[in-house]
C-alpha positions in Angstrom: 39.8 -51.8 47.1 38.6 -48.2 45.5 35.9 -47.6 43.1 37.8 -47.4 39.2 36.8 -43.6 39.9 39.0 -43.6 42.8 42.6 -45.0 41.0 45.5 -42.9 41.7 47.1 -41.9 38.7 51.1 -42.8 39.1 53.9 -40.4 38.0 54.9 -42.2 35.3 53.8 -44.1 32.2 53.6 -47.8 31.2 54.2 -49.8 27.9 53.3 -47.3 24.8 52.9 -44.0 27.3 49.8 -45.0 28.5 49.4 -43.8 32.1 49.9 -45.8 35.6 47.0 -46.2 38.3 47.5 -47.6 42.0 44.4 -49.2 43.4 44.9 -48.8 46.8 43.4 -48.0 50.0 46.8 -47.9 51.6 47.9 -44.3 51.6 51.1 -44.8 53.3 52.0 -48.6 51.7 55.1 -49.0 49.2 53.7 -47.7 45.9 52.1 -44.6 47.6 55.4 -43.6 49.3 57.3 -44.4 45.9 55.1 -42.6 44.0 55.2 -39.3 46.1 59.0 -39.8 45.9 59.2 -39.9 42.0 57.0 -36.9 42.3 59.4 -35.0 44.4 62.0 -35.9 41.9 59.7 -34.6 38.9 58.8 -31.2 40.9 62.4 -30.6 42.0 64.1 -31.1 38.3 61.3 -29.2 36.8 62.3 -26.2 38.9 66.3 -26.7 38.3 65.4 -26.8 34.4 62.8 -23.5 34.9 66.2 -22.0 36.4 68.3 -22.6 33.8 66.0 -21.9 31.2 66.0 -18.3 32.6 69.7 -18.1 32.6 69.6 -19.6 28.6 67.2 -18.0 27.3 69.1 -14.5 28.9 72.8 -15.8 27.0 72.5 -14.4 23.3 75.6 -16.5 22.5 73.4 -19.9 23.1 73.7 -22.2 19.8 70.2 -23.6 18.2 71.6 -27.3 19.3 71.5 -25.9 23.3 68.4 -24.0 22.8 66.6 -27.5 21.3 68.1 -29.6 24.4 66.6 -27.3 26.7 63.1 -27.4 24.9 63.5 -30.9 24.9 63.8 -31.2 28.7 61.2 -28.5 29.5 58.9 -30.7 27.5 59.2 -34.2 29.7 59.6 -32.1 32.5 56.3 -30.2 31.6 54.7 -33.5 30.6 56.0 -34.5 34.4 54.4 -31.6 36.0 50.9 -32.0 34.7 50.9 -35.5 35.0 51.1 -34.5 39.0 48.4 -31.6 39.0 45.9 -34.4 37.3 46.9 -36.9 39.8 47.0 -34.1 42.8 43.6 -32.8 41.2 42.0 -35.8 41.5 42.8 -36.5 45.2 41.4 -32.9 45.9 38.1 -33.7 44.1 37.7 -37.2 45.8 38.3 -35.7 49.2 36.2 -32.7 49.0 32.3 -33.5 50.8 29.5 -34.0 48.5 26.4 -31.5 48.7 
């Protein structure tokens, strides 16, 4: 089992927002492989919603009600993004040698 410094952080939250960990030593066991899937899934939409923002944000006849979806969506997906560079970040760290 790791050290609580060595929890992975999940892509997703639990009851009230509060974040996920995976204790496990198994890199490539079920919740590992999930959670690098949901990840995918995060990365990929949050490009597709970067892509349309450019193409919204470039339409001057896009109502306020469009323009608040879309701001909406970049938010989670946002929220989705970090939520992988802190996990990611922390996997860096843990593997980098000590001096």
């Amino acid at each position: 089992m790791k050290a609580p410094t060595e929890l992975g952080l999940l892509p997703w939250s639990g009851p009230e927002g509060k974040p996920c960990y995976l204790s496990t030593d198994e890199r490539g066991g079920y919740m590992s492989r999930l959670a690098d899937n949901v990840e995918a899934v995060q990365l990929g939409t949050a490009a597709e919603l970067l892509e349309e923002a450019s193409e919204t944000l470039s339409d001057r006849d896009v109502t306020l009600d469009e323009m608040r979806r879309l701001a909406y969506e970049l938010s989670g997906a946002l929220r989705d993004v970090l939520r992988v560079a802190i996990s990611r970040g922390h996997l860096l760290a843990i593997g980098e040698p000590r001096s």
